[in-house]
N, C-alpha and C positions, 0 to 999 in steps of 0.2 A: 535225133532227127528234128529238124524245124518245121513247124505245121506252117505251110504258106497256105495263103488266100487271096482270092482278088480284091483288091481295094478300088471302088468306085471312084473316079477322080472327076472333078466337073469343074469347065474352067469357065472364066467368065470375063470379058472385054479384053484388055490387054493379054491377059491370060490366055484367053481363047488364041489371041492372035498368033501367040509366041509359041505354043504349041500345034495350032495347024491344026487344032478339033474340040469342041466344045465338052466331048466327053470320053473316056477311055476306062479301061482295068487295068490297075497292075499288080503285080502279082508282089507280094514281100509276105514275112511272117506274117501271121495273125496278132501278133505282139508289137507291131513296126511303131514308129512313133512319126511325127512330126518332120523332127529331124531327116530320119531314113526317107520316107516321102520327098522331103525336098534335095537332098542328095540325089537322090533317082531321078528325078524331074531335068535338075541341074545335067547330071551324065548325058541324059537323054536327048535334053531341047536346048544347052549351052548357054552362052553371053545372053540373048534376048531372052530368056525364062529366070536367069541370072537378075536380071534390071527391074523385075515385074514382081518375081518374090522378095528382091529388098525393100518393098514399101507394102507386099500383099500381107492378109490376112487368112487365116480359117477359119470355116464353119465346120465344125463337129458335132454332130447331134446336138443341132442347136442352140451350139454356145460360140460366139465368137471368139477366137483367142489366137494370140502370138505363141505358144506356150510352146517351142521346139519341143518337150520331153512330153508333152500330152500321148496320150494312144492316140493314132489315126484312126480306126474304129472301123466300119464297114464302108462309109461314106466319107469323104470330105473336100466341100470344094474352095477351091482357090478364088480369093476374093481382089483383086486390086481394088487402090482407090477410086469408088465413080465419082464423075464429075453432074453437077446439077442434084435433084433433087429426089 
C-alpha cells in the first residue's frame, strides 16, 4: 500500500495564472518527486501549465532546483521566471 499525502503546491505569477489559484493540495505518495508533481500539474492544468513549467523552477525547503528526481517534500512552490527586480 502507498502512504499518500497532501503536498502543498504554491503557484506564483504565470504559474498562478495558468492554474486558476495561487495555492492548492495534492495528494500523491509521501515519496512523490518532482517529476510526479509535474506530470500531475501537466494532467491537470494542460498546454498553458505545459509553457510555464518549461522555463519554471522549484523551491524545496529552501533550495532552489530543476532537479525532476528530487523529493517534493511537504511543500513546493512553482517558481517561473520574474521579470524586474
Amino acid at each position: 500500500m502507498v502512504d499518500v499525502t497532501g503536498i502543498s503546491i504554491r503557484y506564483f505569477a504565470a504559474a498562478a495564472d495558468a492554474a486558476g489559484c495561487t495555492k492548492e493540495t495534492l495528494d500523491l505518495p509521501a515519496s512523490a518527486d518532482l517529476g510526479q508533481v509535474k506530470e500531475l500539474l501537466l494532467a491537470k492544468y494542460g498546454p498553458d501549465m505545459q509553457r510555464v513549467l518549461s522555463v519554471s523552477a522549484f523551491l524545496v525547503d529552501s533550495e532552489l532546483t530543476r532537479d525532476l528526481t528530487r523529493t517534493a517534500g511537504a511543500q513546493v512552490d512553482v517558481l517561473p521566471p520574474f521579470a524586474g527586480g
